[in-house]
C-alpha positions in Angstrom: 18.2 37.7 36.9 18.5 34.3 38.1 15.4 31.8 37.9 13.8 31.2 41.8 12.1 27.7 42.4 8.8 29.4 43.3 6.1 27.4 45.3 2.8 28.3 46.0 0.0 26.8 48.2 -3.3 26.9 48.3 -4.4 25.7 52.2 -8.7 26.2 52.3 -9.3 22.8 53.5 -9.9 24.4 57.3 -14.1 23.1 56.4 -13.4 19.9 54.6 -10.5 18.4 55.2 -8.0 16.7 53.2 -9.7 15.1 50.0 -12.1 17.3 49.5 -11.9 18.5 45.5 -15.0 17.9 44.3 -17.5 17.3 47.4 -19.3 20.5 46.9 -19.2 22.4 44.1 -17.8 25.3 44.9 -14.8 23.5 45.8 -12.9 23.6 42.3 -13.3 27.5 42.5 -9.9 28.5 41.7 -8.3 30.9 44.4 -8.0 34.4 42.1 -5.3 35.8 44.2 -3.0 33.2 44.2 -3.4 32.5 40.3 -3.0 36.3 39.3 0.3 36.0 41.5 1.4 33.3 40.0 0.5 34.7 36.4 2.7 37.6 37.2 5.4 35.6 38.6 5.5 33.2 35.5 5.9 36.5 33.2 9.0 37.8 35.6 11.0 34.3 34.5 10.4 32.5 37.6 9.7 29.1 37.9 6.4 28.1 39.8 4.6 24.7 41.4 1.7 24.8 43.2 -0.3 22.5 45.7 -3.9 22.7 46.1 -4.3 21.0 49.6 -7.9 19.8 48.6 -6.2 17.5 46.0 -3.9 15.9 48.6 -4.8 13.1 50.8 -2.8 14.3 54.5 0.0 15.8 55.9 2.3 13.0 54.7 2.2 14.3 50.9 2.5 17.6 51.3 5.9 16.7 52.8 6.6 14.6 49.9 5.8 16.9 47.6 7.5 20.4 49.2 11.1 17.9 49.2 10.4 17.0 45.7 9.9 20.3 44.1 12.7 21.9 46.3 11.3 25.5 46.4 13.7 28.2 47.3 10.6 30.8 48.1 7.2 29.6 49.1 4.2 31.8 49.1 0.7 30.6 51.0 -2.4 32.7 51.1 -4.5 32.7 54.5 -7.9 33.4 55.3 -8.5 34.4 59.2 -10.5 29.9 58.9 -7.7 28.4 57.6 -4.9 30.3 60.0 -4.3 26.7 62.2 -4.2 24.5 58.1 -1.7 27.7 57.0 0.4 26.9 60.5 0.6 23.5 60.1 2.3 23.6 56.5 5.0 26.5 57.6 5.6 24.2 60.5 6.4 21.1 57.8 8.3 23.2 55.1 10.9 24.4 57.7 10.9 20.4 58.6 11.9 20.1 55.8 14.8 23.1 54.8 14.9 25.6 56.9 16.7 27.6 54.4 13.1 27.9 52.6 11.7 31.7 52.8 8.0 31.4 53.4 6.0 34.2 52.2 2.5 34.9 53.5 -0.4 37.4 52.1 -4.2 37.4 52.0 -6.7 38.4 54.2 -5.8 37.5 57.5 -2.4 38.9 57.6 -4.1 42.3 57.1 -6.6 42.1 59.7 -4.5 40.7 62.5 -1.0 41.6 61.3 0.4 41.0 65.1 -1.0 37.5 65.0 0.2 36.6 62.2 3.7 37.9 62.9 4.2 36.5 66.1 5.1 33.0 63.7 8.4 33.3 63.6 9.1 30.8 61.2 7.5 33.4 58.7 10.1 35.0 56.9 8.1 37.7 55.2 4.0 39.1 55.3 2.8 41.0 52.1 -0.1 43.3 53.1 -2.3 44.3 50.5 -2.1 43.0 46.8 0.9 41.3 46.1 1.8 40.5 42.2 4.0 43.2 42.2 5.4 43.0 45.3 6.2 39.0 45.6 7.7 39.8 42.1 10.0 42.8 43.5 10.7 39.7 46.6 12.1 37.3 44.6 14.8 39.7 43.0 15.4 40.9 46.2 15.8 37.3 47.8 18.2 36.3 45.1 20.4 38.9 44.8 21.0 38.9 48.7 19.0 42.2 49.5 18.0 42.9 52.6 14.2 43.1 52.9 11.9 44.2 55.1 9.6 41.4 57.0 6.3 43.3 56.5 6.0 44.7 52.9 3.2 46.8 51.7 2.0 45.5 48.5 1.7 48.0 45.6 -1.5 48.2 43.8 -1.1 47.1 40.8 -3.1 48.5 37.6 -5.4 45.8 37.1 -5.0 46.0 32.7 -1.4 45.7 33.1 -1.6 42.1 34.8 -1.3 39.1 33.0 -4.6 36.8 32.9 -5.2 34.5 35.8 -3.1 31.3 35.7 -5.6 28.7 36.1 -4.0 26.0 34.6 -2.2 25.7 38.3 -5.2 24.6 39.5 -5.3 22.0 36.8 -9.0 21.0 38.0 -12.0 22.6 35.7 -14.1 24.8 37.5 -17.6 23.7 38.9 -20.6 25.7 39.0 -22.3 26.9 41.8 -25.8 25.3 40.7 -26.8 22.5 38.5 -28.8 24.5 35.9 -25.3 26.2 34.8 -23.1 23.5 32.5 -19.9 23.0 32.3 -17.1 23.9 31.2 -18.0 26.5 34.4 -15.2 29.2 34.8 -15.1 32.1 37.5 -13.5 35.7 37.1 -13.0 38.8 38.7 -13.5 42.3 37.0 -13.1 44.5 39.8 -11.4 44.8 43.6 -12.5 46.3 46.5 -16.5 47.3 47.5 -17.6 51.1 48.4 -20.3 49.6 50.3 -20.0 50.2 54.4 -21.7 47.3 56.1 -20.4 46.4 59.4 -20.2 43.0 59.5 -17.0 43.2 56.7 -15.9 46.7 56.5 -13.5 48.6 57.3 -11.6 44.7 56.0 -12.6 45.0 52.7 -11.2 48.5 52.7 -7.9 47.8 54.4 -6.7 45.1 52.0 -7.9 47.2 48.3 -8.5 50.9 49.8 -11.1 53.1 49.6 -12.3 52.7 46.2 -13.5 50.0 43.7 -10.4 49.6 40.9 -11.9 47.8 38.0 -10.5 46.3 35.0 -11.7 47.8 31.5 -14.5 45.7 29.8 -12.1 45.0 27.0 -9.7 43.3 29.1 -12.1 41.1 30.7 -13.7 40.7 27.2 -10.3 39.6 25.9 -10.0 37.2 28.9 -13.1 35.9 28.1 -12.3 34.8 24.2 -8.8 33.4 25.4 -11.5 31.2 27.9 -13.5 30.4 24.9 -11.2 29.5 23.1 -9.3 27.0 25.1 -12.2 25.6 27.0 -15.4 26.5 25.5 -16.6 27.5 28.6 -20.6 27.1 29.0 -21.6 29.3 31.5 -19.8 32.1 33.8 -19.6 33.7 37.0 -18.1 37.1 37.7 -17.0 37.6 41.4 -17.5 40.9 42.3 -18.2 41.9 45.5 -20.6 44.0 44.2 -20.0 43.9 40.4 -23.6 46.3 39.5 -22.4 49.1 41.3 -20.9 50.6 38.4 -23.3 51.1 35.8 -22.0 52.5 33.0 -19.3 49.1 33.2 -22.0 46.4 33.2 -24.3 48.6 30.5 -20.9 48.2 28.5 -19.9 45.0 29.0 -23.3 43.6 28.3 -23.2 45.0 25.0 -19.4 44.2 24.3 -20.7 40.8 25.7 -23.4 40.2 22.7 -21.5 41.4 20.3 -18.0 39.4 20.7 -21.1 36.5 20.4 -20.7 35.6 24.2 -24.0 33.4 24.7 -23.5 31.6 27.8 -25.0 32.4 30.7 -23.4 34.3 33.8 -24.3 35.3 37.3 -23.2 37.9 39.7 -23.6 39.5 43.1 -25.7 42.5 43.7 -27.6 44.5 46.1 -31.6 45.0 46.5 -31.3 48.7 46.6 -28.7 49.1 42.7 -31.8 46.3 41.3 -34.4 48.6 42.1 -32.8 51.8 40.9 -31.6 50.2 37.8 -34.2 48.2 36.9 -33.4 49.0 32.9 -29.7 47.5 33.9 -31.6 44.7 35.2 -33.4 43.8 31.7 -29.9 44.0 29.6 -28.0 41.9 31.7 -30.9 39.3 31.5 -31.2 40.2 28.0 -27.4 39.3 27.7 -27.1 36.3 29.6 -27.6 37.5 33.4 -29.0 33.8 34.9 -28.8 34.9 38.6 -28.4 37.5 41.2 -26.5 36.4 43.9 -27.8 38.9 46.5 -27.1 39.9 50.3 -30.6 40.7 51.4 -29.3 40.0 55.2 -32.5 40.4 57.0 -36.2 40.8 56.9 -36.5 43.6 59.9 -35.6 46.9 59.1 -33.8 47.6 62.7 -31.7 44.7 62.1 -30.6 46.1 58.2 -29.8 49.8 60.3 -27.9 48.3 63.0 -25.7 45.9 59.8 -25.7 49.5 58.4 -26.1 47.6 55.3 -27.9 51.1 53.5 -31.0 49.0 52.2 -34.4 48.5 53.0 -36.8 45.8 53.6 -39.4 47.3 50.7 -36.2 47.0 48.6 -35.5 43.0 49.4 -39.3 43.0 48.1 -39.0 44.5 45.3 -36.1 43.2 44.0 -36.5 39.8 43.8 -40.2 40.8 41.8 -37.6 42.5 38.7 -35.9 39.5 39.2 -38.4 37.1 38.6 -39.9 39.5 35.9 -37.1 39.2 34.0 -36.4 35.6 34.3 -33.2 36.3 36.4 -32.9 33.5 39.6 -32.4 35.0 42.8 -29.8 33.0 45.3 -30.6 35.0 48.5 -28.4 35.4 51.1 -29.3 36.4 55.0 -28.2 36.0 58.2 -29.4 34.9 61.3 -28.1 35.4 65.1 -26.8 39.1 64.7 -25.7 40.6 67.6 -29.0 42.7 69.3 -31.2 40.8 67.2 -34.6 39.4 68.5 -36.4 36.3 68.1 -39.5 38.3 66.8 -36.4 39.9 64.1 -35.4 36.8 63.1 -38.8 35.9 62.2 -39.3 38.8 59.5 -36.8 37.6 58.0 -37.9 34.0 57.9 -41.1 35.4 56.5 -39.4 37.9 53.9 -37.8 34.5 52.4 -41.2 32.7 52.5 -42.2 35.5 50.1 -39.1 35.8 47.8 -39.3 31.9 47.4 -35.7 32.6 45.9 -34.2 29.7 43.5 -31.7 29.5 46.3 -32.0 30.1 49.9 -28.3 30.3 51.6 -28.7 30.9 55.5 -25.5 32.0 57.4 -25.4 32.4 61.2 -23.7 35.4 61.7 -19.9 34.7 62.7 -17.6 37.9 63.6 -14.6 38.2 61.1 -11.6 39.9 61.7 -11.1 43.2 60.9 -14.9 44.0 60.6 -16.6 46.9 63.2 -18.9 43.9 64.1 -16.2 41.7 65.3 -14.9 45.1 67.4 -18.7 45.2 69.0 -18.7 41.4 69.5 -15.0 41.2 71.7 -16.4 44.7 73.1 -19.3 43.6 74.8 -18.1 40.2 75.4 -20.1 38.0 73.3 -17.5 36.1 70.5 -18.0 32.6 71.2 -14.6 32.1 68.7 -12.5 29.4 70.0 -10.6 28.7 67.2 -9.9 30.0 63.8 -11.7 27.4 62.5 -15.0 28.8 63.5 -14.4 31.6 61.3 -16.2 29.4 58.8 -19.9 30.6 57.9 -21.5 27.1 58.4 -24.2 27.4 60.8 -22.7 24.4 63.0 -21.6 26.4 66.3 -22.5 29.2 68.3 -20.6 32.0 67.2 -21.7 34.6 70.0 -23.2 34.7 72.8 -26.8 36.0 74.2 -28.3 33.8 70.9 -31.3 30.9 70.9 -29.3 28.5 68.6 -31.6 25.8 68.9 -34.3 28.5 68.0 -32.2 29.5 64.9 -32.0 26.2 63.7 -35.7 25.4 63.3 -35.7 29.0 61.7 -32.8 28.3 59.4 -34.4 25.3 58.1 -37.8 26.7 57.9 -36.6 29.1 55.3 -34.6 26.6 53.2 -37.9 25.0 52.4 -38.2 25.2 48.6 -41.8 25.5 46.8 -42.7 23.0 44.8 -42.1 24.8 41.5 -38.2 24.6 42.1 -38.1 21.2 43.1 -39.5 20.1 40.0 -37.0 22.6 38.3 -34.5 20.6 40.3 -35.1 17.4 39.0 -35.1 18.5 36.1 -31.5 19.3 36.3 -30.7 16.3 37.8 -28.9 15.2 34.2 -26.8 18.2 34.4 -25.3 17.0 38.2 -24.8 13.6 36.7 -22.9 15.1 34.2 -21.0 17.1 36.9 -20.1 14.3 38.9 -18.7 12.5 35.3 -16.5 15.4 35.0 -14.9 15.1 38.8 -14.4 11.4 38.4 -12.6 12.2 35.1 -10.2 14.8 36.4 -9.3 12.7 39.6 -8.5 9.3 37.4 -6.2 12.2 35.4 -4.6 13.3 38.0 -4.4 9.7 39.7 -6.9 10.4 42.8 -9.0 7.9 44.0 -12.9 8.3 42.2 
């Protein structure tokens, strides 16, 4: 088999622009998908660039760099809030050869396939996962097959991948929170969430299927001490949907954890109802490094957790953050405000259920229908998406996403409940020499790689 001159592109830049490595966090999270893909691609012979848009500086030098590398096949992920950034760089490449087959896959080609089809300059849409499939492309492309424009992507058994090619990214990893060091890295054990809420499923469901497929533990062990050994990573996080939903996997890998001498600390995503049925599970991941639960406690009013069918309850939200803190595990608590149906008086439970968490971390989201969920159906049903654009996909509480909702009211509620006690604002300054240390790190990987500081 011939080598192909693979490209891939990463385009999230829909919130921040051009530019934007390194002005939050979060933003040197590697994309998972498109590293596994290019892992797999790599192992088939293949020859792969990449281009993180947040590393470039406009338009201008992503044209430079597409001519330069001279891709035969280009592959570009695309959430439903970066369709318009996605659009834009198809436009360029076939600028630039039109002879270039562009490949898309991700979310948003699964939740509105006719959208995304209507681009004709899209030569081909993988649905589902696609390591196996884009692989199974490429030979087809270069022997002359032909192909069909929407392939369904085989699922792939997990164990049988290789590792995640970060080194594409070429930027380390930040944390999401000053108190974990760096080296930070991210990983994902698992794909796919049983759970049923309405404001992301039946999505979730049509991209991985019914069922949760998880790696073993000693595969992501093994990942793990490849980590360790070429970065010494200091702290991790594991980015499950809902990674404690499998018991007898996290009592394992805690224990395979402690005893391959994994001491840095991790932090995962949860539910309130799995924390207070497991409460046992609770003390061993603490016991073996758990810092923080990352978990979707969505409101304070039981109505509003029925109507989000989210399967939890209030007492639960209570209760969980108390094993938390018992424990010495942080709780970063997400909610949501401005859900369809829900009342003023609503919203207001849940400002007072975060008054009584006091979580570490309080992240506030105005609700914003996505594509593909049964909310989204309800919202265009009854006529209240406010969407213009795809860029208001984004969950940053800085437009009115539906109709029939106080914003102004939700504003002053939203920043009511970000108000942190005293206790973490000292804990806060005390990790003010670990963001100092962060922002070190940035400037050093930008002078590497010959970005502006």
């Amino acid at each position: 088999m011939t080598t192909m001159k693979v490209l891939l592109v990463f385009a999230g830049i829909a919130e921040t622009g051009f530019n934007s490595s390194g002005q939050k966090l979060k933003l040197i999270w590697i994309n998972h998908g498109l590293a596994s893909i290019a892992g797999s691609v790599k192992k088939a012979g293949h020859e792969v660039n990449f281009i993180d848009l947040r590393q470039l500086s406009s338009w201008d030098e992503f044209k430079a760099k597409v001519t330069a590398y001279a891709p035969q096949v280009v592959g570009i992920t695309m959430m439903s809030v970066d369709y318009e950034t996605v659009t834009r760089a198809i436009e360029l490449i076939k600028e630039i050869d039109k002879r270039i087959k562009v490949v898309v896959g991700g979310p948003h080609p699964n939740l509105a396939l006719e959208e995304v089809k209507a681009n004709t300059d899209i030569d081909h849409i993988v649905l589902g996962e696609g390591e196996i499939s884009f692989v199974e492309l490429l030979g087809d492309i270069e022997s002359g097959k032909a192909v069909n424009r929407v392939i369904h992507g085989v699922k792939p058994d997990l164990d049988a991948l290789p590792f995640a090619d970060r080194e594409i990214f070429a930027a380390g990893e930040m944390p999401i929170d000053h108190f974990l060091r760096i080296p930070f890295v991210t990983i994902i054990a698992g794909r796919g969430c049983i759970y049923n809420c309405s404001f992301c499923q039946p999505a979730e469901r049509m991209i991985f299927g019914p069922v949760v497929r998880r790696r073993s533990v000693k595969n992501v062990i093994d990942e793990l001490k490849l980590l360790r050994e070429r970065s010494n990573f200091q702290s991790l996080m594991i980015h499950d949907d809902c990674l404690t939903e499998d018991r007898a996997w996290v009592m394992d890998f805690c224990g395979q954890y402690r005893k391959n001498g994994f001491k840095q600390p991790f932090i995962c995503q949860s539910r309130a109802d799995i924390i207070c049925k497991n409460e046992d599970m609770v003390k061993m991941m603490a016991c073996s490094g758990l810092a923080m639960f990352l978990i979707g406690f969505e409101s304070g009013n039981q109505r509003v957790l029925n109507f989000l069918r989210k399967g939890t309850k209030v007492e639960q939200n209570y209760k969980a953050a108390e094993i938390c803190k018992r424990y010495g595990v942080r709780v970063w608590a997400n909610y949501m405000l401005g859900i369809p149906t829900e009342t003023k008086e609503e919203a207001l439970d849940t400002l007072a259920m975060i008054r009584k968490i006091k979580p570490y971390r309080a992240s506030p989201a105005f609700f914003t229908p996505h594509p593909g969920s049964d909310l989204y159906k309800y919202c265009e049903e009854n006529g209240l998406s406010l969407m213009k654009s795809h860029s208001d996909y984004s969950r940053s509480p800085d437009s009115p996403k539906i109709k029939g909702v106080d914003y102004l009211f939700l504003r002053e509620v939203l920043e009511e409940s970000k108000k942190i006690p005293l206790s973490v604002k000292i804990r806060r300054k005390i990790d003010h020499t670990v963001e100092r240390k962060i922002k070190k790190h940035v400037i050093k990987f930008k002078k590497k790689i010959g970005l502006a500081a």
